[in-house]
Backbone as a chain_set.jsonl record, in Angstrom:
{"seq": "XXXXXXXXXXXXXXXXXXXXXXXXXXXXXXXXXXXXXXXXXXXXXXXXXXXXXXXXXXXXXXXXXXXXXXXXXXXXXXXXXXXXXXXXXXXXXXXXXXXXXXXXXXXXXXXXXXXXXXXXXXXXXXXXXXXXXXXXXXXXXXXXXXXXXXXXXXXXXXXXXXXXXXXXXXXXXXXXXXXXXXXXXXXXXXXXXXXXXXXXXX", "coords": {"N": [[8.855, 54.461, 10.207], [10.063, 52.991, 7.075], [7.963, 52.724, 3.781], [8.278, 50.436, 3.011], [9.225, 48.649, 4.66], [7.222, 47.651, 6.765], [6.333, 45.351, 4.439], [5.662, 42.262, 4.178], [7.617, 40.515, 3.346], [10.135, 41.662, 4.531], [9.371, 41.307, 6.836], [9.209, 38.419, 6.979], [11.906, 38.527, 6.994], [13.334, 39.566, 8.607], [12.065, 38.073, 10.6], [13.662, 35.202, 9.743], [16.269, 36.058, 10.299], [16.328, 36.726, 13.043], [15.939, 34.024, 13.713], [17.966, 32.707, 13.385], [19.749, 33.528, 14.612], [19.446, 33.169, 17.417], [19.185, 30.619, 17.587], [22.204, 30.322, 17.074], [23.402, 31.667, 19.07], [21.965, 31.757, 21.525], [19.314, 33.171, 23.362], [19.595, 35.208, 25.311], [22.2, 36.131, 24.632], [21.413, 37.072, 22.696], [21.863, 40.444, 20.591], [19.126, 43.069, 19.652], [20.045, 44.506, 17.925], [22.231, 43.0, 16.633], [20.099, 41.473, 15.038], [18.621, 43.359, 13.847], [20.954, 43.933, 11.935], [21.526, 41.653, 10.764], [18.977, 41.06, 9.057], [18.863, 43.376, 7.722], [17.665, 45.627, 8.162], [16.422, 48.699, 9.917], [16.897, 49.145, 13.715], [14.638, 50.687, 14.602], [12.858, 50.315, 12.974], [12.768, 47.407, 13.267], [11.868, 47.079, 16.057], [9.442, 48.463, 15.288], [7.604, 46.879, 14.607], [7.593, 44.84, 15.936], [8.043, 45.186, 18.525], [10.024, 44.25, 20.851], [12.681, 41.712, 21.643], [11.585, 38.944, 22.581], [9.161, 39.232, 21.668], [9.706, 38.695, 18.8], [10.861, 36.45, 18.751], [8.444, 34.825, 19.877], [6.633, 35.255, 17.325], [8.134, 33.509, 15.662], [8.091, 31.216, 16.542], [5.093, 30.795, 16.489], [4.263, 31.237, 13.252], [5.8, 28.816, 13.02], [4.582, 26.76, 13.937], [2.051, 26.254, 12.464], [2.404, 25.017, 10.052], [2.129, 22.609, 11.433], [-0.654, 22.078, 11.883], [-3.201, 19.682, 11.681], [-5.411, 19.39, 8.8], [-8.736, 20.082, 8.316], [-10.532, 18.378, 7.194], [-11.139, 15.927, 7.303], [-11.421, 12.379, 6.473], [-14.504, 10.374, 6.858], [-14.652, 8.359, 9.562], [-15.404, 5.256, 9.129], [-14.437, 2.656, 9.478], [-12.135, 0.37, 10.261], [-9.814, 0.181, 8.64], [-9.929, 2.659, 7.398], [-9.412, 4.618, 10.125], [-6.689, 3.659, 10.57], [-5.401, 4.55, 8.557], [-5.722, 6.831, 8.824], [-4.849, 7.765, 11.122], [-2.247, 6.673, 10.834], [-1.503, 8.733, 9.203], [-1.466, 11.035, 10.511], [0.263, 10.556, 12.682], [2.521, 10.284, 10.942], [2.704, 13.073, 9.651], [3.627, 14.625, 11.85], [5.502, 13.862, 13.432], [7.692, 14.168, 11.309], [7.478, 16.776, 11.175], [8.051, 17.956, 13.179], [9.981, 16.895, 13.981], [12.088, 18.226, 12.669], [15.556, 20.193, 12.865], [15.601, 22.874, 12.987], [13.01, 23.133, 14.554], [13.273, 21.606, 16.744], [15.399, 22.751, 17.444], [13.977, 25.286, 18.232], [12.036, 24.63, 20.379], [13.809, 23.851, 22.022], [14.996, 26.038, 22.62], [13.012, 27.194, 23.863], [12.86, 25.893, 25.948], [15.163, 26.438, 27.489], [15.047, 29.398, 28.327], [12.987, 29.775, 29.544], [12.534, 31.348, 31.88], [13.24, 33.913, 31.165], [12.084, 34.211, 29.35], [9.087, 33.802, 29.469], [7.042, 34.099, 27.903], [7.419, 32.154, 25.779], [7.889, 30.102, 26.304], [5.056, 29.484, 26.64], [3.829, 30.067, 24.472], [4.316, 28.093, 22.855], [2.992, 25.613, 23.854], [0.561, 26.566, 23.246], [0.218, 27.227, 20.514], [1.058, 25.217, 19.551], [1.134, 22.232, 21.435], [-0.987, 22.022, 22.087], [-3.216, 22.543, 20.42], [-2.104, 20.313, 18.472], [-2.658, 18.01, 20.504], [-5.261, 18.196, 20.528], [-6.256, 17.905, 18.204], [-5.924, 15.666, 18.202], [-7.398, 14.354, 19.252], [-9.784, 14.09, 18.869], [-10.28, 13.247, 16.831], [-10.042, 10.545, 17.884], [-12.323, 10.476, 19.45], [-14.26, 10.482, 17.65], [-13.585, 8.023, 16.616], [-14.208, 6.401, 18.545], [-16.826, 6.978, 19.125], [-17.98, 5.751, 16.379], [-17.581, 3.424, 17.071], [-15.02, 1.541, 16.751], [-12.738, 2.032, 18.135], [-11.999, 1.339, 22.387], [-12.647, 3.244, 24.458], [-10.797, 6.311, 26.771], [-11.118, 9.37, 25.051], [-9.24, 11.623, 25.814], [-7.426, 9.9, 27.055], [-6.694, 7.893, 25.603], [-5.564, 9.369, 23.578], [-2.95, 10.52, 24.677], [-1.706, 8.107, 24.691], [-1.568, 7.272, 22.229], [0.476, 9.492, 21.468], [2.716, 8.793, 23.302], [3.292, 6.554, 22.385], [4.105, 6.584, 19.664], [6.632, 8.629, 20.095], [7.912, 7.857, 21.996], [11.126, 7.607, 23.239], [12.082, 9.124, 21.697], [12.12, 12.939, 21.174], [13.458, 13.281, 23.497], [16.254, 12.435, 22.925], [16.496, 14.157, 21.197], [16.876, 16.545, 21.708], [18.972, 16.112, 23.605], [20.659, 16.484, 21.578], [21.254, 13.681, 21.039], [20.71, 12.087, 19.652], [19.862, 10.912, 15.99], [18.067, 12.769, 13.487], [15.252, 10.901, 12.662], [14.733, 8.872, 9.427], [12.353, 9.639, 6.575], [11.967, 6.755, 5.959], [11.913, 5.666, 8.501], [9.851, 7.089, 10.018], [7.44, 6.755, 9.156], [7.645, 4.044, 9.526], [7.707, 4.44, 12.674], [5.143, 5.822, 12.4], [3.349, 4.027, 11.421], [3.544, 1.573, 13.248], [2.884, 2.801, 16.013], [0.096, 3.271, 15.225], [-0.884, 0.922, 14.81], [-0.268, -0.656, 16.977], [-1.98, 1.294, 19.364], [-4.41, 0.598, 17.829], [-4.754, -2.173, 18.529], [-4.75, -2.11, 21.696], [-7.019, -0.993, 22.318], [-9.089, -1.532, 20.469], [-12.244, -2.456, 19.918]], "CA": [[9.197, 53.276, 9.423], [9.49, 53.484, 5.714], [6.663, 52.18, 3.62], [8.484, 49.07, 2.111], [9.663, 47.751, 6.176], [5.863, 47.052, 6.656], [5.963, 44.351, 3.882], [5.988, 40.273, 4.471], [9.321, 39.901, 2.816], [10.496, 42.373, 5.385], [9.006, 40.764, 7.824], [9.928, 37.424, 6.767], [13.557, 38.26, 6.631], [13.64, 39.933, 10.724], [12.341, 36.43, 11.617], [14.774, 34.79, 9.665], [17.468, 36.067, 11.049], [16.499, 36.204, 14.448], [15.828, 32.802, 14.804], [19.515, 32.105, 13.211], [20.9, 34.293, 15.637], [18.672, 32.935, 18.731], [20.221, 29.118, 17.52], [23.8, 30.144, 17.048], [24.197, 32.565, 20.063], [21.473, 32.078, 22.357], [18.259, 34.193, 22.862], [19.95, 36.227, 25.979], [23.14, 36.412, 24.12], [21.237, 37.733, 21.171], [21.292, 41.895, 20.875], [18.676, 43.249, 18.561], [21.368, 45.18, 16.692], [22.885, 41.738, 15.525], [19.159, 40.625, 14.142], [18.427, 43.947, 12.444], [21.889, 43.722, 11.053], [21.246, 39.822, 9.832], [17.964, 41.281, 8.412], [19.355, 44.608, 6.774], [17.123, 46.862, 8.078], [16.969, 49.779, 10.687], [16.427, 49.078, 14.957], [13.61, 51.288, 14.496], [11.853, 49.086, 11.708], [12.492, 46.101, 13.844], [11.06, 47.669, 16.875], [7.874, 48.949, 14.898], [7.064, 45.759, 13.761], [8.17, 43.258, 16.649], [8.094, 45.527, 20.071], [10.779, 43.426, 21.819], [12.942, 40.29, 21.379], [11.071, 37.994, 22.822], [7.655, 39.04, 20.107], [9.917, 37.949, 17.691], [10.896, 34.301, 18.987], [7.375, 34.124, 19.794], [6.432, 35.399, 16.121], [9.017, 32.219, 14.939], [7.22, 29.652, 16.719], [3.335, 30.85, 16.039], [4.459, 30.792, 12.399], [6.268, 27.432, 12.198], [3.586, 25.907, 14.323], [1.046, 26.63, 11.346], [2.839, 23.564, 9.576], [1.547, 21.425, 12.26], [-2.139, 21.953, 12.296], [-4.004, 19.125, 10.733], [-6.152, 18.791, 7.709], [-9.756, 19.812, 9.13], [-10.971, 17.631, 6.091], [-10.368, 14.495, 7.601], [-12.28, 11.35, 6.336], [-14.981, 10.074, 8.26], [-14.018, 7.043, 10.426], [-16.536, 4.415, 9.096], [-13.971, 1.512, 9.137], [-11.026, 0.562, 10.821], [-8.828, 1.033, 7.662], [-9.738, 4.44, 7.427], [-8.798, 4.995, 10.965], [-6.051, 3.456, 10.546], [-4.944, 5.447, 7.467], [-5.445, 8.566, 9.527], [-3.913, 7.789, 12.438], [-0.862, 6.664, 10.316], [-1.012, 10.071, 8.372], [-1.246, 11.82, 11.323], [1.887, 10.491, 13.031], [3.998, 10.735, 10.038], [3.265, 14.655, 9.986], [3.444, 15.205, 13.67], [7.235, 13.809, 13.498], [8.037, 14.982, 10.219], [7.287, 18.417, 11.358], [8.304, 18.282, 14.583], [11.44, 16.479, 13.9], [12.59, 19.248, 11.778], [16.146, 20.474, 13.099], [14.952, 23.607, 13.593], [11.518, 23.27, 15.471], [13.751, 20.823, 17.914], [15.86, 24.143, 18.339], [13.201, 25.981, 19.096], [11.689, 23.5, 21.657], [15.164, 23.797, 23.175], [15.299, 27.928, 23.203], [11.733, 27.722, 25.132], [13.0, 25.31, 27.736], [16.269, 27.466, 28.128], [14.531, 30.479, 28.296], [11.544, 29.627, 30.397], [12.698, 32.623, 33.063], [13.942, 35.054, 30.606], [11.012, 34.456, 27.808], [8.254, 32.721, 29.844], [5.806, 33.877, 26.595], [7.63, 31.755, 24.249], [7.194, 28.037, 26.128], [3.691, 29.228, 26.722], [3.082, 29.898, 22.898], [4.647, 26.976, 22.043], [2.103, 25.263, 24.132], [-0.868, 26.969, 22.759], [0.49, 27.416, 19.456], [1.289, 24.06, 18.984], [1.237, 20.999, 21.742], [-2.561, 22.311, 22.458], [-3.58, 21.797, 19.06], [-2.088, 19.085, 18.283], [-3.779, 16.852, 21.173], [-7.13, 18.467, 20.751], [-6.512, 17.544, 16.977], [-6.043, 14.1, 18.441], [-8.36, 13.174, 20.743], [-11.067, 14.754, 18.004], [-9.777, 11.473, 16.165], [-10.476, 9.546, 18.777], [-13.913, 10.634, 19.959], [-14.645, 10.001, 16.611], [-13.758, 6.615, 16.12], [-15.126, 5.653, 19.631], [-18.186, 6.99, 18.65], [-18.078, 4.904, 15.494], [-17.474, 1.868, 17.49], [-14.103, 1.065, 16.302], [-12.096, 1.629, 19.347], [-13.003, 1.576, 23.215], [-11.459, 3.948, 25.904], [-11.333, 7.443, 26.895], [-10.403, 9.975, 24.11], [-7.872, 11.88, 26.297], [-6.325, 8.68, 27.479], [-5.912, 7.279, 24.229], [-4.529, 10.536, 22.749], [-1.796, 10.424, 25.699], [-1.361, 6.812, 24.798], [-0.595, 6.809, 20.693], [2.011, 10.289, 21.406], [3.809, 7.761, 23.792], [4.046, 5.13, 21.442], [4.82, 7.299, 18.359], [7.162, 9.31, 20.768], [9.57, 7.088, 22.702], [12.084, 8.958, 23.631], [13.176, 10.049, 20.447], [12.268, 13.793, 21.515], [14.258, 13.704, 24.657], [17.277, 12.243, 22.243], [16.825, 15.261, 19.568], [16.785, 17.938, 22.869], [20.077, 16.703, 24.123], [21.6, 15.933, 20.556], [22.884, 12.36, 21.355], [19.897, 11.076, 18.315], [20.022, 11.66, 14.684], [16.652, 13.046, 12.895], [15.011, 9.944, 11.893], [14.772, 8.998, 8.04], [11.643, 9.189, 5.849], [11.29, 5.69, 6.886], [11.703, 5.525, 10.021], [9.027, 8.141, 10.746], [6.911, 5.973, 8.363], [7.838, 2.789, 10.82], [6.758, 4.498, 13.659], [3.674, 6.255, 12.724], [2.582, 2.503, 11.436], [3.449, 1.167, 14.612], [2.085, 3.482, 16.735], [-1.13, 3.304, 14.999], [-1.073, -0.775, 15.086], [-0.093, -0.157, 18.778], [-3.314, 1.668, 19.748], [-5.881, -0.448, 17.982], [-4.554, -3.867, 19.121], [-5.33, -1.772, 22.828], [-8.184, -0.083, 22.394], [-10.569, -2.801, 19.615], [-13.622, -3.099, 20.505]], "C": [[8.934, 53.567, 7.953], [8.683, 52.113, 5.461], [7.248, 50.796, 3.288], [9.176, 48.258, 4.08], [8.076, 47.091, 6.314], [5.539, 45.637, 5.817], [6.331, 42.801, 4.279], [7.073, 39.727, 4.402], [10.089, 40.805, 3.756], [10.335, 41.328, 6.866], [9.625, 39.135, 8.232], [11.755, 37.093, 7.073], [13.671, 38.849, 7.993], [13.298, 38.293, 11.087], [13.457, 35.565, 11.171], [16.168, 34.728, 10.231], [17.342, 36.142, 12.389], [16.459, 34.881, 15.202], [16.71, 32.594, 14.377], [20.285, 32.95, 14.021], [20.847, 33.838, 16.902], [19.44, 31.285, 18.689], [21.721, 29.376, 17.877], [23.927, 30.748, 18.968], [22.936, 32.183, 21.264], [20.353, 33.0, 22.371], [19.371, 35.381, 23.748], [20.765, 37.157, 25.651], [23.101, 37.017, 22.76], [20.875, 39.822, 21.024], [20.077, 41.964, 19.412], [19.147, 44.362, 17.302], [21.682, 44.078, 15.828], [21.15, 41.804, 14.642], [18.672, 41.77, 13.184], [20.041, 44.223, 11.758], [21.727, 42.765, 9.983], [20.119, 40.888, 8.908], [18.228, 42.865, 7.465], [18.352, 44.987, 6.821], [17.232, 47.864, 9.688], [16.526, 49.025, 12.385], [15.381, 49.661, 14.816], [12.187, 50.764, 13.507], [11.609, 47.871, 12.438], [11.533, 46.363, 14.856], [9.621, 48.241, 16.466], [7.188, 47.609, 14.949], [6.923, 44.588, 14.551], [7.624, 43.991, 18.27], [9.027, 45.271, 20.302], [11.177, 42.038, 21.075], [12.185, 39.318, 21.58], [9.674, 37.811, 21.643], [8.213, 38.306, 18.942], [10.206, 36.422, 17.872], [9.327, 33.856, 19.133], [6.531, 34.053, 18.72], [6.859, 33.901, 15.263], [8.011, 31.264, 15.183], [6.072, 29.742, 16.331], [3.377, 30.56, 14.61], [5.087, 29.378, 12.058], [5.285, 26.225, 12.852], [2.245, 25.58, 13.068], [1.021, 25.813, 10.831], [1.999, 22.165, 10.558], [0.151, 20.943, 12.415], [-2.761, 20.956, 11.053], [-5.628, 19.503, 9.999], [-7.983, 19.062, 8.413], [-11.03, 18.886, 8.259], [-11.306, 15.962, 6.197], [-11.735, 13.089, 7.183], [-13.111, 11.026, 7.781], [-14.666, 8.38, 8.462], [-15.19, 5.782, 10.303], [-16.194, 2.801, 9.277], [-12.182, 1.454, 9.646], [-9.639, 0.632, 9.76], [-8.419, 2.113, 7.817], [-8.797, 5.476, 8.623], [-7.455, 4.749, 11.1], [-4.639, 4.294, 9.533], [-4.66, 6.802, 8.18], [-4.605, 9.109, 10.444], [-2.191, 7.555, 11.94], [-0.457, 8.739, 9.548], [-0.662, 11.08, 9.338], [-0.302, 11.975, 12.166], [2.977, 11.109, 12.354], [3.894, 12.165, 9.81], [3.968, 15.101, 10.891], [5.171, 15.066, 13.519], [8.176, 14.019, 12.5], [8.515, 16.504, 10.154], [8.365, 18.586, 12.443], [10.058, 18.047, 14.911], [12.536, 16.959, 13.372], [13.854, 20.21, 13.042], [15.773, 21.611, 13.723], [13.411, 24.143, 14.281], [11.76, 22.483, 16.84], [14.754, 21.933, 18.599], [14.808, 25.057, 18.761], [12.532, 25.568, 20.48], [13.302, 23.837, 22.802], [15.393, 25.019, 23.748], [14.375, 27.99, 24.23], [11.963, 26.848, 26.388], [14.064, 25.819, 28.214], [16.245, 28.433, 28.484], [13.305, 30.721, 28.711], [11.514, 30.934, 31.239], [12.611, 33.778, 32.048], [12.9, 35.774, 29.714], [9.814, 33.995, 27.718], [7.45, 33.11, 28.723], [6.282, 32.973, 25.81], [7.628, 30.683, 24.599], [5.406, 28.236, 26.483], [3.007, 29.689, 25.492], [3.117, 28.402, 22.486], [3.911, 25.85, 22.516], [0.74, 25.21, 23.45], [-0.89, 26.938, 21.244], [0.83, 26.423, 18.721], [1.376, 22.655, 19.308], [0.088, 21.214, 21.378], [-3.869, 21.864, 21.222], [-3.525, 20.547, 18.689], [-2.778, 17.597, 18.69], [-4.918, 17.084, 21.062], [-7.426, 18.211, 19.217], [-6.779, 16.018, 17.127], [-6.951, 13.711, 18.705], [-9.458, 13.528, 19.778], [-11.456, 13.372, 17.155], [-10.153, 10.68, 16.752], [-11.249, 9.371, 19.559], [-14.498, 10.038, 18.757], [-14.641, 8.83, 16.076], [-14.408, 5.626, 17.261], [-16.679, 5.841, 19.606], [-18.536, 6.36, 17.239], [-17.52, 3.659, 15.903], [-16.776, 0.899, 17.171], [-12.841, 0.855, 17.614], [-13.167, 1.683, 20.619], [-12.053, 2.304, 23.903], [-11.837, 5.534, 25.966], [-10.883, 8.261, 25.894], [-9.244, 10.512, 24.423], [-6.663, 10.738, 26.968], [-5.696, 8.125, 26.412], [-4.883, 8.293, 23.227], [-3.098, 10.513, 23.802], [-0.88, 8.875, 25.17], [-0.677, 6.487, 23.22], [0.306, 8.179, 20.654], [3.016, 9.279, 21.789], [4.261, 6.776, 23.048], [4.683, 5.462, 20.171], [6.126, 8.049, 18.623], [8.454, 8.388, 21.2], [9.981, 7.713, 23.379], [13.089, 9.67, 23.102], [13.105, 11.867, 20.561], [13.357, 14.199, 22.405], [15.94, 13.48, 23.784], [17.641, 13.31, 21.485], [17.089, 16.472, 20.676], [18.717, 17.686, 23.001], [21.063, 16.187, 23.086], [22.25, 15.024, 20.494], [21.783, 11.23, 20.199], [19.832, 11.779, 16.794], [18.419, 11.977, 14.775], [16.593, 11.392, 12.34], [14.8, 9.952, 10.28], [13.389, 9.284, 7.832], [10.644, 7.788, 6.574], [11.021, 4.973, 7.695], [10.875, 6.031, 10.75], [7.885, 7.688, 10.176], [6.127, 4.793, 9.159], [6.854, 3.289, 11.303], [5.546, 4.733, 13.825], [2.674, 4.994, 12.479], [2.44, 1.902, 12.992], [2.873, 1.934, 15.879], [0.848, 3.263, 16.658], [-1.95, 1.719, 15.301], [-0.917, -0.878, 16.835], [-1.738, 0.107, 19.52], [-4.566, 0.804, 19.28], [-5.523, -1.159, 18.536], [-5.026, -3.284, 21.11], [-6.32, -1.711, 23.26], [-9.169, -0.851, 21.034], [-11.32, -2.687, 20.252], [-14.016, -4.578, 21.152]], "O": [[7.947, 54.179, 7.545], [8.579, 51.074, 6.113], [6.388, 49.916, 3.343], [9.478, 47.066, 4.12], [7.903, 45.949, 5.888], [4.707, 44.848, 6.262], [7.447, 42.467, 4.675], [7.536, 38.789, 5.051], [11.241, 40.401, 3.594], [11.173, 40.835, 7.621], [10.211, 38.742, 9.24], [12.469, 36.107, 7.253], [14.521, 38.171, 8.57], [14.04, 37.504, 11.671], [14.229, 35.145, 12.033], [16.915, 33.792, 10.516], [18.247, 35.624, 13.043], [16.693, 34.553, 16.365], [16.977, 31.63, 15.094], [21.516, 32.953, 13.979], [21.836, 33.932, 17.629], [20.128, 30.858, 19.616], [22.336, 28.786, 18.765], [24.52, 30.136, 19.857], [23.429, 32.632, 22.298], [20.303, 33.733, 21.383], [19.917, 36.283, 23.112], [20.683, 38.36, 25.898], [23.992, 37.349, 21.978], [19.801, 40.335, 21.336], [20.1, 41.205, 18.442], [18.684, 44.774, 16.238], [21.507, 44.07, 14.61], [21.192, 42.267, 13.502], [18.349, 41.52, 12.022], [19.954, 44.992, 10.801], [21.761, 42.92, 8.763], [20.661, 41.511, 7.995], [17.501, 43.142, 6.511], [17.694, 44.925, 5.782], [18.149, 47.627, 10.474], [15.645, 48.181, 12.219], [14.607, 48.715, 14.968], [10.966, 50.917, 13.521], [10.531, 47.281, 12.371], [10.386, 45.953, 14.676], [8.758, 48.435, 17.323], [6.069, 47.531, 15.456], [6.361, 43.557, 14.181], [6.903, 43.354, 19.037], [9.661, 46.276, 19.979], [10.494, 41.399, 20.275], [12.029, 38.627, 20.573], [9.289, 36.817, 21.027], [7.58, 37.529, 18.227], [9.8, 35.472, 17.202], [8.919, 32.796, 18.658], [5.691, 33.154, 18.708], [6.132, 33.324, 14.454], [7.287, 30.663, 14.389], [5.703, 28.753, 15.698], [2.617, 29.636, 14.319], [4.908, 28.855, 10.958], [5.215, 25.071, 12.427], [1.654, 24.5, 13.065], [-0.09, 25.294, 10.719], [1.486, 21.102, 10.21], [-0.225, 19.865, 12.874], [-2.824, 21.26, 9.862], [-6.671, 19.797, 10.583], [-8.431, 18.093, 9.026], [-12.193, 18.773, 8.646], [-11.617, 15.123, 5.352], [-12.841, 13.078, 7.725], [-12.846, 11.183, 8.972], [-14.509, 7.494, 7.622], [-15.793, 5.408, 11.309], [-17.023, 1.891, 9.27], [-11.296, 2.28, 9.423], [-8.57, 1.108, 10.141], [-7.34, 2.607, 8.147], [-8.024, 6.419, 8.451], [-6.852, 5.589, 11.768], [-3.448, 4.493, 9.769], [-3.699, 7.569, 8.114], [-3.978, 10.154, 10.619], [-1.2, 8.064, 12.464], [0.503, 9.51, 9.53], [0.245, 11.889, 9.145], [0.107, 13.078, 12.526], [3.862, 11.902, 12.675], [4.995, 12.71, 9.736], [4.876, 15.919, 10.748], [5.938, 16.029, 13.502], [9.38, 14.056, 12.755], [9.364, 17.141, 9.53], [9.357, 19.313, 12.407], [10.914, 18.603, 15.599], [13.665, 16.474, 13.444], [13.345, 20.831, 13.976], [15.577, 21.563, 14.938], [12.947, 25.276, 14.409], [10.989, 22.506, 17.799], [14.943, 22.072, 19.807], [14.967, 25.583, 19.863], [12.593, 26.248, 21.505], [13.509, 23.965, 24.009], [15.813, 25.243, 24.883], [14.585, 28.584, 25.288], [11.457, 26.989, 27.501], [14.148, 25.77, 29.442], [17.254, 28.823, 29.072], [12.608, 31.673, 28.361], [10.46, 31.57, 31.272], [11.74, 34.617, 32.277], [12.72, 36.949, 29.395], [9.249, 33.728, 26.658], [6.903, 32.062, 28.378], [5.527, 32.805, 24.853], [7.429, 29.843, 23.722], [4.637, 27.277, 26.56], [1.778, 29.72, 25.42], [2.237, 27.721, 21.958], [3.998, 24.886, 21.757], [0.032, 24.242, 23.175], [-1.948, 26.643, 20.687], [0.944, 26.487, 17.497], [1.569, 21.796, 18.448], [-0.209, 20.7, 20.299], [-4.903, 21.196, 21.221], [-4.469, 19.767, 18.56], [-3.189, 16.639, 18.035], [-5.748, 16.265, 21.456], [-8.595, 18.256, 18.834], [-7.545, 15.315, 16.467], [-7.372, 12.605, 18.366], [-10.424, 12.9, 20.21], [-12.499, 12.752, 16.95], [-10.775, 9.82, 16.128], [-11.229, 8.442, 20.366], [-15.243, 9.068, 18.897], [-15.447, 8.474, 15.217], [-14.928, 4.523, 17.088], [-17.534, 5.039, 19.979], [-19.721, 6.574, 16.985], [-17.014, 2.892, 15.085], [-17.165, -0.269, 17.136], [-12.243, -0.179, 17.911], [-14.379, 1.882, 20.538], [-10.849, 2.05, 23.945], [-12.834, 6.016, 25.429], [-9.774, 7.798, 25.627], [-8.233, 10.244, 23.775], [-5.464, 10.843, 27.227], [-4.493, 7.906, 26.267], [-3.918, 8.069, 22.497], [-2.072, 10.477, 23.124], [0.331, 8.687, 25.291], [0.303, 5.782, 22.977], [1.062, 8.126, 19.684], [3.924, 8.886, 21.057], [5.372, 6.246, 23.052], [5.595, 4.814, 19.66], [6.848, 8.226, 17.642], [9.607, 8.331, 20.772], [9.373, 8.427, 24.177], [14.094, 10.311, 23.407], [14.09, 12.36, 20.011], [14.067, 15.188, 22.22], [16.791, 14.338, 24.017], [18.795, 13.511, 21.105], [17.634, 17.454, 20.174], [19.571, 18.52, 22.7], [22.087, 15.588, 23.415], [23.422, 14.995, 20.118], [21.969, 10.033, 19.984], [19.764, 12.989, 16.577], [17.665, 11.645, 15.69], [17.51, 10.782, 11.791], [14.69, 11.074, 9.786], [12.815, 9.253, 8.92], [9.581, 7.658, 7.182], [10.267, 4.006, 7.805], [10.826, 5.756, 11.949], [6.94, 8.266, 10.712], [4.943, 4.551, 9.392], [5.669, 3.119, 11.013], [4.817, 4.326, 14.73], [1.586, 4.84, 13.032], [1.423, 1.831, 13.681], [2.367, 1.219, 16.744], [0.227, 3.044, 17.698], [-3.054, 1.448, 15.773], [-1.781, -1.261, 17.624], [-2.439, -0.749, 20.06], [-5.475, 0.399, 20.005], [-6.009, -0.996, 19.655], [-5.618, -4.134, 21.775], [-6.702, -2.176, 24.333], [-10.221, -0.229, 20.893], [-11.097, -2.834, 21.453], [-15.167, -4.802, 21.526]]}, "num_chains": 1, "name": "protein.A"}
């Protein structure tokens, strides 16, 4: 491999194009000729750097999951405002992110490609539901131990996805829902959050 394939912007630009090749065509239907073509550099550069197709879809998602991980900064929960504030902030990322055209294609490559690529719905698990709820429920140990809500932490984390959730995921999978706006993702994470206290008050 020459010395300049090794670099980030190298690197950067193989994932790029493989995940626009893995959208348009398919992962199966994707050779890794086309993606070091897209990426203008050698099979032998890609292969140093990646191993195999599938490292690189699972490279895509570990990196765009990164976006998703909340804030480990997070106010402490002394007042149901606060919680309230958080729990709103924390929606409107979650579907912000998530709702992102391409992170709803990827979600779609790892459930099409469960046989073919079983590492890449079990990154996208670890790499990014796994987090996410254990970011949750962290939230919500925390405010039950500040005596703002009552219930179990993993129940209640199950309980404000569903309400922030719907079934606007299942709509963005089989393309029959737009991306919501700004403030529609706004809406829900309010409502969601108003949702769960009015449940779970003390």
């Amino acid at each position: 491999m020459n010395k300049e394939a090794d670099s980030p912007e190298i690197r950067r630009r193989i994932l790029g194009a493989a995940l626009s090749a893995f959208m348009e065509a398919g992962y199966a239907q994707t050779s890794t000729l086309e993606i070091a073509t897209r990426a203008r550099v050698s099979k032998r550069d890609l292969y140093t750097l990646f191993g195999n197709k599938e490292a690189m879809l699972v490279a895509c998602i570990s990196e765009r999951a990164q976006r998703l991980h909340v804030p480990v900064d997070l106010p402490a929960l002394r007042d149901m405002k606060t919680l309230a504030n958080v729990l709103t902030a924390f929606g409107t990322k979650l579907l912000t992110e998530t709702t992102d055209p391409v992170v709803v294609a990827v979600f779609r490559l790892a459930i099409s490609e469960t046989v073919n690529a079983p590492k890449v719905a079990q990154t996208l698990e670890s790499a990014a539901r796994r987090p996410i709820r254990e970011a949750l429920r962290s939230v919500m140990a925390s405010a039950v131990s500040a005596g703002l809500l009552a219930g179990e932490p993993e129940a209640m984390t199950g309980t404000f996805l569903g309400l922030l959730w719907g079934d606007l995921m299942t709509g963005l999978l089989l393309q029959t829902t737009d991306r919501p706006s700004t403030a529609d993702i706004a809406r829900r994470a309010s409502e969601a959050t108003a949702g769960l206290i009015e449940l779970h008050t003390v």
